[in-house]
C-alpha positions in Angstrom: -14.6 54.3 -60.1 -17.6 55.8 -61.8 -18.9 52.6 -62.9 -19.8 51.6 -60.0 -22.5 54.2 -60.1 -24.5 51.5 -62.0 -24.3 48.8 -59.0 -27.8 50.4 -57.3 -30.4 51.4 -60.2 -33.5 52.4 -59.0 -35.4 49.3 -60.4 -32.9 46.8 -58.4 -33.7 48.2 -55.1 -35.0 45.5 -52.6 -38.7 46.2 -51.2 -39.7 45.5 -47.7 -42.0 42.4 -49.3 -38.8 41.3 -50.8 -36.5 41.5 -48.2 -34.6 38.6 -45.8 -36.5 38.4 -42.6 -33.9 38.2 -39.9 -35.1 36.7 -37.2 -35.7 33.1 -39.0 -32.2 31.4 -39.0 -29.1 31.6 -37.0 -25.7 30.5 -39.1 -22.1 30.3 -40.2 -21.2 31.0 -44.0 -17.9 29.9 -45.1 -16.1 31.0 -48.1 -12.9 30.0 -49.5 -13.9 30.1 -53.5 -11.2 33.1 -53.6 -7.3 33.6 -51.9 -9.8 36.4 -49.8 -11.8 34.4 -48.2 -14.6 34.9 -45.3 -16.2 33.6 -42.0 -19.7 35.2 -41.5 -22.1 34.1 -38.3 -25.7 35.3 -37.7 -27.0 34.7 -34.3 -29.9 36.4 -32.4 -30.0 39.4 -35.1 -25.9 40.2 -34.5 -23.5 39.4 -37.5 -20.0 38.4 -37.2 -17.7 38.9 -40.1 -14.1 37.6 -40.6 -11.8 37.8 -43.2 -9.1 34.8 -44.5 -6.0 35.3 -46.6 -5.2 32.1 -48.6 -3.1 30.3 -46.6 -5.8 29.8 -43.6 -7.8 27.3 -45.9 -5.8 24.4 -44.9 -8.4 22.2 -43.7 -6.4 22.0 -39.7 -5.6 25.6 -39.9 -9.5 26.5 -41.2 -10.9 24.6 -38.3 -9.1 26.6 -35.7 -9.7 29.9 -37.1 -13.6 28.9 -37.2 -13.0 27.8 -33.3 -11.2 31.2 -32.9 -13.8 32.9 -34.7 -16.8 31.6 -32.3 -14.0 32.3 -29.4 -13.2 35.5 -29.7 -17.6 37.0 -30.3 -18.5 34.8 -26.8 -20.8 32.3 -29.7 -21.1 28.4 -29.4 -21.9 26.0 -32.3 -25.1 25.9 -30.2 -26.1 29.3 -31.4 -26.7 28.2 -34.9 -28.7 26.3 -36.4 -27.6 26.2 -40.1 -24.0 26.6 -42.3 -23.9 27.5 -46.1 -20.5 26.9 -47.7 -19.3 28.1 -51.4 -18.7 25.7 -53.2 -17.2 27.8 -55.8 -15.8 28.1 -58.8 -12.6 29.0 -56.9 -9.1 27.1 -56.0 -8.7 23.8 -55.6 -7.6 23.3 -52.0 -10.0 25.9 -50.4 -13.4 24.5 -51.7 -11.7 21.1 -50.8 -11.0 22.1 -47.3 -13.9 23.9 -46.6 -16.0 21.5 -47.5 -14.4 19.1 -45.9 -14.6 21.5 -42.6 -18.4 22.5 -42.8 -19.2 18.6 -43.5 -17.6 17.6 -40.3 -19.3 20.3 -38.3 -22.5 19.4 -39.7 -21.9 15.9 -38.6 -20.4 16.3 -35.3 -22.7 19.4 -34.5 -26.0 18.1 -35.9 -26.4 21.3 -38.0 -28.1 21.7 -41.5 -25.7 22.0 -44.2 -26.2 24.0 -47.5 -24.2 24.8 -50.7 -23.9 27.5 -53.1 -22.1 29.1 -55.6 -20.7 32.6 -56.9 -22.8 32.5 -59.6 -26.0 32.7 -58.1 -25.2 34.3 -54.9 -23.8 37.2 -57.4 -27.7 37.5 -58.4 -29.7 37.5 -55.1 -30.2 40.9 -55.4 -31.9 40.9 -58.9 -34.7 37.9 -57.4 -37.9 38.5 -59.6 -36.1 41.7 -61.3 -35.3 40.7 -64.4 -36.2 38.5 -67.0 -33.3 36.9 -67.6 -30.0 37.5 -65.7 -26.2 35.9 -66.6 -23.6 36.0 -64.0 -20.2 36.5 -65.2 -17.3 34.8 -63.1 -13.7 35.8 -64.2 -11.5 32.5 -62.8 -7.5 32.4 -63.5 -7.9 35.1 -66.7 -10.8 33.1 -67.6 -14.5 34.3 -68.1 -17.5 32.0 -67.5 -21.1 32.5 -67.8 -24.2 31.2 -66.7 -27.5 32.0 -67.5 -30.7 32.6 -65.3 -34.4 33.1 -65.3 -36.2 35.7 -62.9 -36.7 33.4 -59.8 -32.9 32.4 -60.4 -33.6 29.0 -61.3 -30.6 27.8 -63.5 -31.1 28.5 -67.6 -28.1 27.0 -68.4 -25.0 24.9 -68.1 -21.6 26.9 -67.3 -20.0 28.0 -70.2 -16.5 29.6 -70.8 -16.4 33.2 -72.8 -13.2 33.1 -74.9 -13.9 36.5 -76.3 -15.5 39.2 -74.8 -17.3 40.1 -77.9 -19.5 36.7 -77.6 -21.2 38.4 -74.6 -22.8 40.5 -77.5 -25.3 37.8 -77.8 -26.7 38.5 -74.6 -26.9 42.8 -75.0 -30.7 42.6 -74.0 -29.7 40.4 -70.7 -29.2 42.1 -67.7 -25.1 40.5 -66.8 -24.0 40.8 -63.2 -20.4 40.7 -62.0 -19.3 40.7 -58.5 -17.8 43.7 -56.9 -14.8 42.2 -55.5 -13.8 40.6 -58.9 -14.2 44.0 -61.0 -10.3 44.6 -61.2 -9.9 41.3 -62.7 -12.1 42.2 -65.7 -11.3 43.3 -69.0 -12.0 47.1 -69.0 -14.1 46.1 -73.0 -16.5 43.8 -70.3 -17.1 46.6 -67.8 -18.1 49.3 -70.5 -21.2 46.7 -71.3 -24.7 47.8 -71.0 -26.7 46.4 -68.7 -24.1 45.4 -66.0 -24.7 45.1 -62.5 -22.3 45.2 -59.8 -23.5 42.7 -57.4 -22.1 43.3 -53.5 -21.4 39.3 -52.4 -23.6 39.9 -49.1 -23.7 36.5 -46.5 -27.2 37.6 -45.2 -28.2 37.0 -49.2 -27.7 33.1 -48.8 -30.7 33.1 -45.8 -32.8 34.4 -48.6 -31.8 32.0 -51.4 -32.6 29.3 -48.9 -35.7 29.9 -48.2 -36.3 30.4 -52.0 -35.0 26.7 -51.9 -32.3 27.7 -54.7 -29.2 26.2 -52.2 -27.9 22.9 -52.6 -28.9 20.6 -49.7 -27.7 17.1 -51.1 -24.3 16.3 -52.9 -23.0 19.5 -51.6 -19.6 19.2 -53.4 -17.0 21.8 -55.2 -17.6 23.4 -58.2 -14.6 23.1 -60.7 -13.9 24.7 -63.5 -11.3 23.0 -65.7 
């Protein structure tokens, strides 16, 4: 797909003084905002990816295939320190249960927890890049925006895009979409200028925490009605 030629301009590229430095946390990133969903673990510099199909997010069957997960790369709860969980937007029942799951491992475990969502994990990338960035979210046929500064501190509320032609008012932002969403857009959004294809990258939530732009109290899901 040619567009996707635009995903890695020049100007985007992450520096070395910009980068995540990968030896300061150890953790497990869980994300069921989507019916693809993912297990990610960092642990002495290795990462451990796994995928989920939508019917593994039942909270009893999520649980095991976390266990499974640590099971089958020789890991231990032990070996992290930290777990980020999505809290969305995304279906009802897998932000629900996950969650619920990475609260009870926090708990039981005595591990940090932190949330975040699509919107600005979509943007890590662009951190001190742009002036002003908005993330688009396509949800159930639906479009939602939300608007950022440069340091990806929150510029506005979310907000639902009825017509594609409102996204007119923002030609001078730079609007980011996320790569594993692009067939689900409207072919009128993707021929907009100034579009970013963001890669959803786990390692990318290590550097929005320490940019303290996570949610580390009244971690709960992110509906959109």
């Amino acid at each position: 797909m040619s567009k996707l030629s635009k995903a890695t301009p020049k100007d985007l590229l992450i520096d070395n003084n910009s980068s995540i430095n990968t030896d300061i946390m150890n953790f497990l990133s869980i994300d069921c905002s989507t019916n693809i969903g993912s297990l990610f673990i960092k642990t002495k510099n290795k990462t451990f990816n796994k995928i989920l199909q939508s019917d593994k997010f039942h909270i009893d069957l999520l649980m095991k295939q976390i266990l499974d997960f640590f099971k089958e790369n020789n890991l231990k709860f032990e070996d992290i320190s930290q777990i980020f969980v999505n809290q969305g937007p995304g279906n009802f029942s897998g932000l629900r249960g996950s969650l619920a799951v990475a609260k009870g491992i926090s708990l039981s475990k005595n591990l940090n927890l932190s949330g975040y969502n699509t919107f600005i994990w979509s943007c890590a990338k662009l951190f001190n890049k742009k002036e002003s960035i908005l993330s688009i979210i396509e949800f159930r046929e639906r479009y939602f925006i939300k608007k950022f500064d440069r340091y990806l501190h929150s510029k506005s509320n979310i907000q639902e895009i009825t017509d594609y032609k409102t996204l007119k008012n923002f030609e001078n932002l730079y609007k980011v979409i996320p790569n594993n969403a692009i067939e689900r857009f409207d072919k009128k959004i993707l021929n907009l200028n100034n579009l970013y294809f963001a890669d959803l990258d786990h390692n990318d939530l290590e550097f929005l925490y320490l940019k303290d732009l996570l949610d580390k109290e009244l971690i709960k899901p992110l509906y959109l009605s």
